[in-house]
Biopython code that builds the backbone (N, CA, C, O; Angstrom):
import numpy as np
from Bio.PDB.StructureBuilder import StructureBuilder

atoms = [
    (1, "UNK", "N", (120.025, 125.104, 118.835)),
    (1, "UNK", "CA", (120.470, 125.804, 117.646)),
    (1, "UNK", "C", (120.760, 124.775, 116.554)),
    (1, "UNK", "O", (120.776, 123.586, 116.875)),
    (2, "UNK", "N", (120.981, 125.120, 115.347)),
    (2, "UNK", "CA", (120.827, 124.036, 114.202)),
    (2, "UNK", "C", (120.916, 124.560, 113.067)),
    (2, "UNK", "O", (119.976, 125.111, 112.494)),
    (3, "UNK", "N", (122.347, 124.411, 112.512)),
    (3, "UNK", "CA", (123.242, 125.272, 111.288)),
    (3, "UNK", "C", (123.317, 126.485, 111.880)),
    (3, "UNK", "O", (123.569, 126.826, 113.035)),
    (4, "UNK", "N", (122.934, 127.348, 110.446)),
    (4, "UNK", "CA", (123.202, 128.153, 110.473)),
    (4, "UNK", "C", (121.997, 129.511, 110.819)),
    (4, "UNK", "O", (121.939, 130.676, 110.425)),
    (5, "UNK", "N", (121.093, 128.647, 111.783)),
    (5, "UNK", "CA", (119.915, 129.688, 111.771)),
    (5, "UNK", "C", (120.046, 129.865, 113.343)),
    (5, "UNK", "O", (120.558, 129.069, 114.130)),
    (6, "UNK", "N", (119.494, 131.029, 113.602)),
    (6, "UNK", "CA", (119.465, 130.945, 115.536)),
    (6, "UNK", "C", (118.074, 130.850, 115.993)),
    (6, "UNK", "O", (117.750, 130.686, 117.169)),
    (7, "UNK", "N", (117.330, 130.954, 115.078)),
    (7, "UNK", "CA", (115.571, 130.829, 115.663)),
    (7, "UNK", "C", (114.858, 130.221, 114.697)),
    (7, "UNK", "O", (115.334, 129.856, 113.622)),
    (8, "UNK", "N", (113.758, 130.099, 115.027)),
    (8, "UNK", "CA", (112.537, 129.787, 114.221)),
    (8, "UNK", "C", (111.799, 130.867, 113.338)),
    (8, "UNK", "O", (111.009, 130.540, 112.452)),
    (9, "UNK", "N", (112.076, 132.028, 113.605)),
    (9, "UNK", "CA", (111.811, 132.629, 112.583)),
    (9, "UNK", "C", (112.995, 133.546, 111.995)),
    (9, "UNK", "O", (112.770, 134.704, 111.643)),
    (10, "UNK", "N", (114.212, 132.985, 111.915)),
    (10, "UNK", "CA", (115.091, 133.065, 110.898)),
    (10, "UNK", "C", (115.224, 131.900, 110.357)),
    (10, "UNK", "O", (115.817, 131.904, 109.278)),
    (11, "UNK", "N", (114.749, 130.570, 110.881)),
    (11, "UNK", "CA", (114.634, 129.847, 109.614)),
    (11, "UNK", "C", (113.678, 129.580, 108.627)),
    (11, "UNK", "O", (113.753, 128.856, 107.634)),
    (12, "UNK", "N", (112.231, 130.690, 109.304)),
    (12, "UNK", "CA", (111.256, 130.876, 108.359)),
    (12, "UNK", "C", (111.064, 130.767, 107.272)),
    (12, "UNK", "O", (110.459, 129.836, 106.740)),
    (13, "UNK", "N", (111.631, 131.870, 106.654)),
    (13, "UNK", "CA", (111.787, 131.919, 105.356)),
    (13, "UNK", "C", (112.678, 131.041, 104.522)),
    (13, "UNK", "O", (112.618, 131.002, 103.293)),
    (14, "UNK", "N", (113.440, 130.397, 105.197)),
    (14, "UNK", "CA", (114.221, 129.047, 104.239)),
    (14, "UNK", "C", (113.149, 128.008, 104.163)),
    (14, "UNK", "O", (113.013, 127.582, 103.016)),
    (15, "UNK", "N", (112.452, 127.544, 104.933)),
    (15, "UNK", "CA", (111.102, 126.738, 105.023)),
    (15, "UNK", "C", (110.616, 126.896, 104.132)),
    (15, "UNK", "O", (110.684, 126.052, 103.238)),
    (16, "UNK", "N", (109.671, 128.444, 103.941)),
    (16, "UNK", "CA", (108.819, 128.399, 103.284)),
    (16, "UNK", "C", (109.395, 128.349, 101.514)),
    (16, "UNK", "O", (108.544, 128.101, 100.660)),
    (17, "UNK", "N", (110.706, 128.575, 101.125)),
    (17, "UNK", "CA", (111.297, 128.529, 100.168)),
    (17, "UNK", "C", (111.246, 127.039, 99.854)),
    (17, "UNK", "O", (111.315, 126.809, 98.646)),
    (18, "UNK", "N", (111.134, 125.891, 100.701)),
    (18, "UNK", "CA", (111.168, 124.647, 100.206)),
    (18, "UNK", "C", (109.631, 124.158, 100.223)),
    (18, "UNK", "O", (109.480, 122.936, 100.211)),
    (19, "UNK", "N", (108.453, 124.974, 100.251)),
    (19, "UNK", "CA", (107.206, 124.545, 99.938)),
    (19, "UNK", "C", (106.728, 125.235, 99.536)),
    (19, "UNK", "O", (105.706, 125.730, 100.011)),
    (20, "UNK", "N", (107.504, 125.709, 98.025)),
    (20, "UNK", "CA", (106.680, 126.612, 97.465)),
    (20, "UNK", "C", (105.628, 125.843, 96.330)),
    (20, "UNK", "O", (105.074, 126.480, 95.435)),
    (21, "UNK", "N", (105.488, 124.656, 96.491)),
    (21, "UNK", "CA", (104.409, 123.939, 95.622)),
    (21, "UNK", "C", (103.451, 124.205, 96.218)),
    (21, "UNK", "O", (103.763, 124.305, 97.405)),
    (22, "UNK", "N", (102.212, 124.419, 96.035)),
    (22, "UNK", "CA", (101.193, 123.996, 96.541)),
    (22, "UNK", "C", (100.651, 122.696, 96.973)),
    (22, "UNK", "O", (99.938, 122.548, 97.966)),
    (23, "UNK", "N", (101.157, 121.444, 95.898)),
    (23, "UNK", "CA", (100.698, 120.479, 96.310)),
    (23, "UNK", "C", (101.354, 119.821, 97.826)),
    (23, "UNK", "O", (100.817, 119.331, 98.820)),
    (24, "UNK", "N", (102.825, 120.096, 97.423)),
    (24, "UNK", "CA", (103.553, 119.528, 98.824)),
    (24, "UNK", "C", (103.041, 120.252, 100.337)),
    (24, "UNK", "O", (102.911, 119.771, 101.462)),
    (25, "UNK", "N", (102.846, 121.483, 99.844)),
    (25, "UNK", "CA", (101.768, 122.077, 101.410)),
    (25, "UNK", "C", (100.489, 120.966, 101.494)),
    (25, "UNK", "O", (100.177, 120.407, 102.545)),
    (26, "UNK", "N", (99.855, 120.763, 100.294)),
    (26, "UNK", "CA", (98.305, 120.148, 101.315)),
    (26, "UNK", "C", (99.064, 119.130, 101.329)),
    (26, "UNK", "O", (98.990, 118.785, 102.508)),
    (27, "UNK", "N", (99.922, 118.227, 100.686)),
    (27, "UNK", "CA", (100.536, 116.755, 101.233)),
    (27, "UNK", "C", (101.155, 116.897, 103.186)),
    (27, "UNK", "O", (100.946, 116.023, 104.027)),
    (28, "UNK", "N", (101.778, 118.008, 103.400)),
    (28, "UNK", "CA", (102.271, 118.375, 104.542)),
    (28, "UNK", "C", (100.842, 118.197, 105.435)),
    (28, "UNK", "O", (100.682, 117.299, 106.262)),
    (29, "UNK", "N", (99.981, 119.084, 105.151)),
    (29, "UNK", "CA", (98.671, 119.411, 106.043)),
    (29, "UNK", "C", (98.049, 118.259, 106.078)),
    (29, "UNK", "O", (97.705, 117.917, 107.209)),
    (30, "UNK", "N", (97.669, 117.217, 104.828)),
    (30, "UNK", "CA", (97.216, 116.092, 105.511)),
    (30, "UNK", "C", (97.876, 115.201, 106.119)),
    (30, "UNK", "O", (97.213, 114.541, 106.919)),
    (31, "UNK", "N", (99.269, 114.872, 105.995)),
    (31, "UNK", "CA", (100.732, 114.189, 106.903)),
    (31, "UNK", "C", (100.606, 114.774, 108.177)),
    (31, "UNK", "O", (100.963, 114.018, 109.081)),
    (32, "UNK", "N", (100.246, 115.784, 108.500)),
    (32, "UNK", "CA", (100.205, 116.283, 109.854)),
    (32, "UNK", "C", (98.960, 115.802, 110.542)),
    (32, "UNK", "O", (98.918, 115.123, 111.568)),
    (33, "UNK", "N", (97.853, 116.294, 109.762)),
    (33, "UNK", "CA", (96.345, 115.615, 110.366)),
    (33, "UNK", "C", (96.162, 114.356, 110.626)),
    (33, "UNK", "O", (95.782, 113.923, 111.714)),
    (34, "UNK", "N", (96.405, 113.742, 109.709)),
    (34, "UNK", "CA", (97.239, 111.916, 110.033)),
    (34, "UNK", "C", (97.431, 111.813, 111.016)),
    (34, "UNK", "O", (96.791, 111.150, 111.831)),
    (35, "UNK", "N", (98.673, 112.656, 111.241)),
    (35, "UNK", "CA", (100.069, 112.024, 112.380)),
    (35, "UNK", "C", (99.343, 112.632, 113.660)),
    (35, "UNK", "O", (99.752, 112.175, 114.728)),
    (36, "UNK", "N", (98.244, 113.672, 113.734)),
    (36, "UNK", "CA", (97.539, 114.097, 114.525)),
    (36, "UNK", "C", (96.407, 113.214, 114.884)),
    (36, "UNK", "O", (96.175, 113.104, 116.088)),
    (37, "UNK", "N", (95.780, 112.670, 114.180)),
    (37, "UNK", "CA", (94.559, 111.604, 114.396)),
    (37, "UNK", "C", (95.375, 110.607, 115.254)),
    (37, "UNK", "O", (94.895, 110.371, 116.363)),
    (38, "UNK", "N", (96.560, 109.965, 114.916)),
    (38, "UNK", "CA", (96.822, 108.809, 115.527)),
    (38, "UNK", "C", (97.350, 109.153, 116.558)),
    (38, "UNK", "O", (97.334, 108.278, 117.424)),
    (39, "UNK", "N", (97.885, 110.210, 116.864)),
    (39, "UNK", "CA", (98.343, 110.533, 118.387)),
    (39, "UNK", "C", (96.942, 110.645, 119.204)),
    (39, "UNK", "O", (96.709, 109.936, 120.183)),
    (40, "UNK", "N", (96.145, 111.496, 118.755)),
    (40, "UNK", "CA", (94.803, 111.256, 119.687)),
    (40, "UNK", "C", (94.521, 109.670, 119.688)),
    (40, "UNK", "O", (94.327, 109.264, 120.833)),
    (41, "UNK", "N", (94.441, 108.579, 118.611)),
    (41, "UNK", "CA", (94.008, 107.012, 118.656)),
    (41, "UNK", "C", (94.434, 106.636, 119.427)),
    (41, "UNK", "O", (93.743, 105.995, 120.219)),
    (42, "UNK", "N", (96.111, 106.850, 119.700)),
    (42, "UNK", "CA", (96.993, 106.467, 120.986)),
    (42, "UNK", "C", (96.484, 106.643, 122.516)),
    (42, "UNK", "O", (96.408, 105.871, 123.471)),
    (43, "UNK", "N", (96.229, 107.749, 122.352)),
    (43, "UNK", "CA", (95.835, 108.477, 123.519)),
    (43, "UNK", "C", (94.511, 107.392, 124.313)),
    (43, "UNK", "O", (94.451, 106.614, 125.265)),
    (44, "UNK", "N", (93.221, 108.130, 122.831)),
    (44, "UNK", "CA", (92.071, 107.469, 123.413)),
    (44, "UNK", "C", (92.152, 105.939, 123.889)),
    (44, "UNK", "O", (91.793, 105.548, 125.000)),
    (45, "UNK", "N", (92.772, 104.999, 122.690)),
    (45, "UNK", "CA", (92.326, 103.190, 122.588)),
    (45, "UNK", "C", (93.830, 103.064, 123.559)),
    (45, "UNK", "O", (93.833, 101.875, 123.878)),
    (46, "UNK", "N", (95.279, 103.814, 124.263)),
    (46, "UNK", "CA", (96.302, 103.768, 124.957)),
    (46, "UNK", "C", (96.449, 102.402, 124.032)),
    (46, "UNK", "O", (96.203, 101.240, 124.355)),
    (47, "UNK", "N", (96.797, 102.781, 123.124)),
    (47, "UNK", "CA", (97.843, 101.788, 121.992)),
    (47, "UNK", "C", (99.114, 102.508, 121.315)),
    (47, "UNK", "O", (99.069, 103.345, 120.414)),
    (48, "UNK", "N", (100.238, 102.001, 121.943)),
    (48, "UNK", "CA", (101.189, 103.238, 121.334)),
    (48, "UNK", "C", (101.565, 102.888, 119.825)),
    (48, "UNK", "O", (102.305, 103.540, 119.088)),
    (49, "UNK", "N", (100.965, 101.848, 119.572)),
    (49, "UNK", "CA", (101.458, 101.379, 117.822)),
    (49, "UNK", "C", (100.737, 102.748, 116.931)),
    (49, "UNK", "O", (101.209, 102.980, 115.818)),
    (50, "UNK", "N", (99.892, 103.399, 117.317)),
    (50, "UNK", "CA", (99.271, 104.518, 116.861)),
    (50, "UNK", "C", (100.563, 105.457, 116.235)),
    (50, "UNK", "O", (100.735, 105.707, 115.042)),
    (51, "UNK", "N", (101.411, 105.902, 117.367)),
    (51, "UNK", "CA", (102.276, 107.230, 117.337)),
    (51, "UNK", "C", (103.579, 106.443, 116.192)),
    (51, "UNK", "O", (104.393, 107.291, 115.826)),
    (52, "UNK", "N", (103.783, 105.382, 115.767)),
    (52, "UNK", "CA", (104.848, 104.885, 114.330)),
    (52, "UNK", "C", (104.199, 105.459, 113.659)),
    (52, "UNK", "O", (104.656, 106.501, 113.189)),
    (53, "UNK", "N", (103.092, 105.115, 113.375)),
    (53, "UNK", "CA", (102.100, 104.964, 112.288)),
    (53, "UNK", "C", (101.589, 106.002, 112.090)),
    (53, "UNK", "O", (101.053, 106.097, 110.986)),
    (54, "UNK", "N", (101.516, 107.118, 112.936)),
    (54, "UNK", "CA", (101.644, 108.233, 112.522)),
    (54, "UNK", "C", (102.479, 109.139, 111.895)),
    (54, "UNK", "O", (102.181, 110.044, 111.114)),
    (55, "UNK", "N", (103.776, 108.728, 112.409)),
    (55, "UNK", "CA", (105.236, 109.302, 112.144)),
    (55, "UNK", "C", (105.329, 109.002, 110.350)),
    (55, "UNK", "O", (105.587, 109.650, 109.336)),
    (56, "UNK", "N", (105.093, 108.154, 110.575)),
    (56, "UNK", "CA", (105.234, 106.891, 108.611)),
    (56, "UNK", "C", (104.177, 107.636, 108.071)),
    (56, "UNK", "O", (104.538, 108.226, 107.053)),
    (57, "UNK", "N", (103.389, 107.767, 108.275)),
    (57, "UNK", "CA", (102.012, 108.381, 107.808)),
    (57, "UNK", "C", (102.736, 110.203, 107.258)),
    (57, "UNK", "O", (103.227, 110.569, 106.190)),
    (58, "UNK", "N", (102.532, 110.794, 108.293)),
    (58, "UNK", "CA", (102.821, 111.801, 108.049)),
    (58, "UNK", "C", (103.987, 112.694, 107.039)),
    (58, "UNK", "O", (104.015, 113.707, 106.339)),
    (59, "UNK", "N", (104.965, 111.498, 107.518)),
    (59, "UNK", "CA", (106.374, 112.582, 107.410)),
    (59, "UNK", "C", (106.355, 111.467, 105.901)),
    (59, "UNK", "O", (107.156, 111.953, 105.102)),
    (60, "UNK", "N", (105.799, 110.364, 105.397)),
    (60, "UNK", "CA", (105.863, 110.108, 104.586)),
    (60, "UNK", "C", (105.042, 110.831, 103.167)),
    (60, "UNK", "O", (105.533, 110.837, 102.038)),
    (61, "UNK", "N", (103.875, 111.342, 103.487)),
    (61, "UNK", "CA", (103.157, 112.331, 102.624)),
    (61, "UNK", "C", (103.958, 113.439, 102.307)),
    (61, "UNK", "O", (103.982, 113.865, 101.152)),
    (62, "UNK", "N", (104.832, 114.119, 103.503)),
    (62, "UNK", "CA", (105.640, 115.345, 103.007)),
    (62, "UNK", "C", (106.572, 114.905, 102.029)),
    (62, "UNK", "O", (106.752, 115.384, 100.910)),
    (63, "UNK", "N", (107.183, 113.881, 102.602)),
    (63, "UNK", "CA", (108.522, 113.517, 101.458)),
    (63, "UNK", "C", (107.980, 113.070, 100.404)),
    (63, "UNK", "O", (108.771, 113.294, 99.487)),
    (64, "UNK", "N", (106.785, 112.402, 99.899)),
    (64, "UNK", "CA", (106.522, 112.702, 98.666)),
    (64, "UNK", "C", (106.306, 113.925, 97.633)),
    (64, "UNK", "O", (106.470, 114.073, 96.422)),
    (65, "UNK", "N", (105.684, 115.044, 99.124)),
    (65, "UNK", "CA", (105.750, 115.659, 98.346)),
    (65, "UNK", "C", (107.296, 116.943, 97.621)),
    (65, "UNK", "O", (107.288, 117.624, 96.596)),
    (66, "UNK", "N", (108.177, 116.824, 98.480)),
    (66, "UNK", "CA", (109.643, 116.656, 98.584)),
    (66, "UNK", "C", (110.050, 116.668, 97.147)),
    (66, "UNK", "O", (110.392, 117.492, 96.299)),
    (67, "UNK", "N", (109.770, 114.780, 97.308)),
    (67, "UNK", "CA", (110.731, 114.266, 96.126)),
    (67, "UNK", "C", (109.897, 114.131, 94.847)),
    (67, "UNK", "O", (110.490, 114.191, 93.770)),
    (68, "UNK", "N", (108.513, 113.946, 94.879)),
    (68, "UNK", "CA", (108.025, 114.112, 93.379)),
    (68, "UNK", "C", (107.054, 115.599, 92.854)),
    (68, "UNK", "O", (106.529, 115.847, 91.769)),
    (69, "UNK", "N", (107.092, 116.192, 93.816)),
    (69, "UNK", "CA", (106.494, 117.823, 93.453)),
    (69, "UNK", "C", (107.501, 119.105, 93.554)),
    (69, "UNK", "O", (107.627, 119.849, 92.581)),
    (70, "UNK", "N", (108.070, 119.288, 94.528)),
    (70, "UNK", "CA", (109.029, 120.083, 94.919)),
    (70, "UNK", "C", (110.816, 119.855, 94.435)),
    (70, "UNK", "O", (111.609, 120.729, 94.086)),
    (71, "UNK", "N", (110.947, 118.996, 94.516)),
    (71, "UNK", "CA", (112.033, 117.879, 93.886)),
    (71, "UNK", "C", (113.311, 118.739, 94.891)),
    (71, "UNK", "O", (114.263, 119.232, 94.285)),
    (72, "UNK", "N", (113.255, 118.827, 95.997)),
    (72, "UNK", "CA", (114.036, 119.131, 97.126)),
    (72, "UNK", "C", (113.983, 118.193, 98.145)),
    (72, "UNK", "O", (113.035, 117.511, 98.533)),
    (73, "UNK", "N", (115.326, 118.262, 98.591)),
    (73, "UNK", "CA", (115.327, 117.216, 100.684)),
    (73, "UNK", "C", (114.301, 117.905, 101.284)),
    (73, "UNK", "O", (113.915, 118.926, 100.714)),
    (74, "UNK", "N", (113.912, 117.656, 102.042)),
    (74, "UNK", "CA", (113.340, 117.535, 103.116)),
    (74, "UNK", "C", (114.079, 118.474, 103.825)),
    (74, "UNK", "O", (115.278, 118.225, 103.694)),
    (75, "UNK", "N", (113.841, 119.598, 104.628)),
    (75, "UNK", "CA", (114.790, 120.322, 105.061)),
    (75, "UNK", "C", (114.863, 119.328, 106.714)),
    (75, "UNK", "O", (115.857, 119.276, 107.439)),
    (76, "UNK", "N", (113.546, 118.645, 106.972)),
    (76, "UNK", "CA", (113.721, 118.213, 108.451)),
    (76, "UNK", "C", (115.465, 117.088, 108.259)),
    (76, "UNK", "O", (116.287, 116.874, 109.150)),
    (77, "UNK", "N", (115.496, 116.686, 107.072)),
    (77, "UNK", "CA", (116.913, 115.573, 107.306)),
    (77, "UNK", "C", (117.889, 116.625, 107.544)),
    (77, "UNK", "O", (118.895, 116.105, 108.027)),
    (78, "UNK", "N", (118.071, 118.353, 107.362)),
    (78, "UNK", "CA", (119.311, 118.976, 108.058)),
    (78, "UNK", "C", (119.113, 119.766, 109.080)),
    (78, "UNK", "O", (120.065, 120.211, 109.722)),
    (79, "UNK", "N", (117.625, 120.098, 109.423)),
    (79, "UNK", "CA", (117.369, 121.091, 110.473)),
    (79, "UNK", "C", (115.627, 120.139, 111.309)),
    (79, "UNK", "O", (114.511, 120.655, 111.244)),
    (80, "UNK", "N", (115.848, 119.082, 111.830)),
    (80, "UNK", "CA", (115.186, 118.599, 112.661)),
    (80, "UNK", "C", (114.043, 118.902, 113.566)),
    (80, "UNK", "O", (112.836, 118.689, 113.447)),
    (81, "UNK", "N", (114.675, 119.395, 114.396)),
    (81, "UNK", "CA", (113.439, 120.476, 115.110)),
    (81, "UNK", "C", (112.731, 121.571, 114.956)),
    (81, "UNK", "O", (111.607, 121.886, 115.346)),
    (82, "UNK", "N", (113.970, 122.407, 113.999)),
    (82, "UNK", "CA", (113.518, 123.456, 113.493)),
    (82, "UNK", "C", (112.490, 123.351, 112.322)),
    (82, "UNK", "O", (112.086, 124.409, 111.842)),
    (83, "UNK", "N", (111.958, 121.972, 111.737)),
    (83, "UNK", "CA", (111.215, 121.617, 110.567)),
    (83, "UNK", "C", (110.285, 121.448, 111.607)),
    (83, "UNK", "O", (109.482, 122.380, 111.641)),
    (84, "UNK", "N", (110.139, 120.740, 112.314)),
    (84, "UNK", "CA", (108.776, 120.223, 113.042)),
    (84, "UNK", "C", (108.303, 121.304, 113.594)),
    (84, "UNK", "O", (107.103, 121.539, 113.456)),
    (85, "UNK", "N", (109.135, 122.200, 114.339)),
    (85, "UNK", "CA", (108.047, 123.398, 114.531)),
    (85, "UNK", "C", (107.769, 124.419, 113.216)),
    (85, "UNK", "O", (106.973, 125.350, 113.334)),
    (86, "UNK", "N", (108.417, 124.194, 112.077)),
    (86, "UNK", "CA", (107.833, 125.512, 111.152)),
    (86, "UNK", "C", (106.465, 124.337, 110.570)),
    (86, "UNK", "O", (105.286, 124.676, 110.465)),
    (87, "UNK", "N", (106.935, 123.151, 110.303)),
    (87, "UNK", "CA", (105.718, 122.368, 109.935)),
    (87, "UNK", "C", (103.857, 122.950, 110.676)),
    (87, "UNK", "O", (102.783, 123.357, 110.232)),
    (88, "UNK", "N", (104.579, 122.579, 112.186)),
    (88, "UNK", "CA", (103.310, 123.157, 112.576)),
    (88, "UNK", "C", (102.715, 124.743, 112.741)),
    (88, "UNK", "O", (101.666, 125.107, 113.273)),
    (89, "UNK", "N", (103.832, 125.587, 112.052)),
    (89, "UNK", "CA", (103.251, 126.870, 112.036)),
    (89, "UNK", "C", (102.682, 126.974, 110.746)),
    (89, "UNK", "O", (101.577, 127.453, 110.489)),
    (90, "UNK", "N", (103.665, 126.400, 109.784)),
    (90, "UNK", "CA", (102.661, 126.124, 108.060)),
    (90, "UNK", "C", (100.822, 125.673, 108.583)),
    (90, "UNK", "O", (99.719, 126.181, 108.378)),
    (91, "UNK", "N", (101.328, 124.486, 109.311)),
    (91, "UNK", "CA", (99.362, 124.044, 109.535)),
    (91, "UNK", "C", (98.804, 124.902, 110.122)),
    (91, "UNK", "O", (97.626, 125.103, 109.826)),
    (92, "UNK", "N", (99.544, 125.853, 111.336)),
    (92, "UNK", "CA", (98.096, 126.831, 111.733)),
    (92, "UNK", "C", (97.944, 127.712, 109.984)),
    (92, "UNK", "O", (96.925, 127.712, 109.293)),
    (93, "UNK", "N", (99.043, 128.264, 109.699)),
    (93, "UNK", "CA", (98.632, 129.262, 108.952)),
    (93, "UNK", "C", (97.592, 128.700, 107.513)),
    (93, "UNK", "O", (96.869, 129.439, 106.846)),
    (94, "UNK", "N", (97.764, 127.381, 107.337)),
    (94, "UNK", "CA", (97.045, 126.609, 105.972)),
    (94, "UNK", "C", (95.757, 126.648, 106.639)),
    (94, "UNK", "O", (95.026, 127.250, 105.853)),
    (95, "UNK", "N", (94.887, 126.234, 107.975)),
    (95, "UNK", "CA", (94.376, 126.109, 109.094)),
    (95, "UNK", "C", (93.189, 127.445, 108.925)),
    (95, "UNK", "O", (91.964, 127.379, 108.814)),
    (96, "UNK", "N", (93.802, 128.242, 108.946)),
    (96, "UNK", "CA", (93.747, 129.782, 108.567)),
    (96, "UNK", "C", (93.472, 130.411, 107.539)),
    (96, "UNK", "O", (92.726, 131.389, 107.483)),
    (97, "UNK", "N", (94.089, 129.870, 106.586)),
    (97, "UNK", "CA", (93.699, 130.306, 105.112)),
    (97, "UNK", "C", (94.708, 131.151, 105.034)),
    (97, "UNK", "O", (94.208, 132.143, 104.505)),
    (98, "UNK", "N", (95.540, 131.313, 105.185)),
    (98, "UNK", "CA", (97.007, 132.622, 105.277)),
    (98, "UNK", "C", (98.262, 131.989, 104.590)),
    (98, "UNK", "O", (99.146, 132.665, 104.062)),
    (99, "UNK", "N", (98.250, 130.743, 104.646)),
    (99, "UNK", "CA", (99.802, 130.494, 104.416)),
    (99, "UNK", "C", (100.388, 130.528, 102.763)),
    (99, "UNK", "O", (101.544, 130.299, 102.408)),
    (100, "UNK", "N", (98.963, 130.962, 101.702)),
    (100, "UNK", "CA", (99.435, 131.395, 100.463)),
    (100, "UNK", "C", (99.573, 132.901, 100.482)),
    (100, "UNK", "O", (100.406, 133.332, 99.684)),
    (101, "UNK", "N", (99.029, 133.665, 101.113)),
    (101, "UNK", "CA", (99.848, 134.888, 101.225)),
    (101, "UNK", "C", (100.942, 134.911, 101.668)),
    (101, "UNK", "O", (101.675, 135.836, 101.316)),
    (102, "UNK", "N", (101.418, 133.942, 102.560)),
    (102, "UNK", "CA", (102.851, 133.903, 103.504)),
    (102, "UNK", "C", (103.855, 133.617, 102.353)),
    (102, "UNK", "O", (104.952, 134.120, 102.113)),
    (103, "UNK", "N", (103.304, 132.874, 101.859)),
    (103, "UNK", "CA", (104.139, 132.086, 100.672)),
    (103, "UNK", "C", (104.530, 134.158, 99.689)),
    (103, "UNK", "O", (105.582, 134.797, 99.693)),
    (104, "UNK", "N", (103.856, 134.337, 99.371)),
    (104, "UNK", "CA", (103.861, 135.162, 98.678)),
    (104, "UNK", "C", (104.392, 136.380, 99.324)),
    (104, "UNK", "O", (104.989, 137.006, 98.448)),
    (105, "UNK", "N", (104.452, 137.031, 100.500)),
    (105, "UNK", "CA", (105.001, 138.222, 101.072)),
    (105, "UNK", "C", (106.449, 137.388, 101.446)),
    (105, "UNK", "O", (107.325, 138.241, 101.593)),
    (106, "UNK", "N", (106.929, 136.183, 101.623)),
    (106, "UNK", "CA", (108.283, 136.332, 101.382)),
    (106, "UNK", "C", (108.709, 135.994, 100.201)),
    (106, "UNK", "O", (109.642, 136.690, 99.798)),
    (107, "UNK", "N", (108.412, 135.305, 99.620)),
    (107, "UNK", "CA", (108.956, 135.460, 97.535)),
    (107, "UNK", "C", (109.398, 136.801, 97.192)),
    (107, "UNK", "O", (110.524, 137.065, 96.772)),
    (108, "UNK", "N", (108.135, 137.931, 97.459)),
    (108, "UNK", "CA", (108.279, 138.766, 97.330)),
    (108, "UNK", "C", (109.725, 139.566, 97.998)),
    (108, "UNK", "O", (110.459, 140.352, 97.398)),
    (109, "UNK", "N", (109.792, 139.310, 98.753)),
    (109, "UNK", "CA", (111.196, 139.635, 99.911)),
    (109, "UNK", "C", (112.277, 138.996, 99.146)),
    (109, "UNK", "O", (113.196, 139.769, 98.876)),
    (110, "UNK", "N", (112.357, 138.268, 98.893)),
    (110, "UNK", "CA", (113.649, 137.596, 97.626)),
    (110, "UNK", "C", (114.697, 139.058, 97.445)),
    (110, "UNK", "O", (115.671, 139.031, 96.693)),
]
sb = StructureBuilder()
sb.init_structure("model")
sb.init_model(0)
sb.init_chain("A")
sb.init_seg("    ")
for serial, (resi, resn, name, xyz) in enumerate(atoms, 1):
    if name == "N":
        sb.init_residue(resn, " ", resi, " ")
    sb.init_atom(name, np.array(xyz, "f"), 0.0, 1.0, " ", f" {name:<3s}", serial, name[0])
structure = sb.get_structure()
């Protein structure tokens, strides 16, 4: 558990309230694909210097897009786990082609 949310999809919609840029979503989606390539590099060449360098990679593209598009924290610095898994439900749904309607059926909910 973590604040004030009890699941992952009650903290849904606070998520998607902090990526409502567009740009900071594809910064997220390629920070993830990154941080995804080098976990497979790890895997394949069994070099674990891969999985930093993914972490830096990744979570560094989001926080740019954070702090110079969105101009919000990072919600992962107060809700940790609960960011890393909505992160990867943002990528299936971007993945998908869905996650600008998502964006939009909860705005709408406001």
């Amino acid at each position: 558990m973590e604040g004030d949310f009890r699941s992952l999809d009650e903290f849904w919609p606070f998520y998607v309230s902090q990526h409502l840029n567009p740009t900071t979503r594809r910064l997220h989606f390629t920070g993830t694909t990154i941080g995804l390539l080098c976990l497979a590099a790890s895997l394949i060449w069994n070099a674990a210097y891969w999985v930093p360098a993914g972490l830096v990679l990744s979570y560094g593209l989001a926080w740019i897009g954070h702090f110079f598009f969105e101009h919000n924290t990072p919600a992962t610095f107060e809700y940790p786990l609960y960011s890393f898994r909505a992160d990867f439900r943002m990528y299936r749904l971007m993945l998908l082609g869905r996650m600008d309607a998502e964006v939009l059926r909860l705005v709408r909910r406001r």
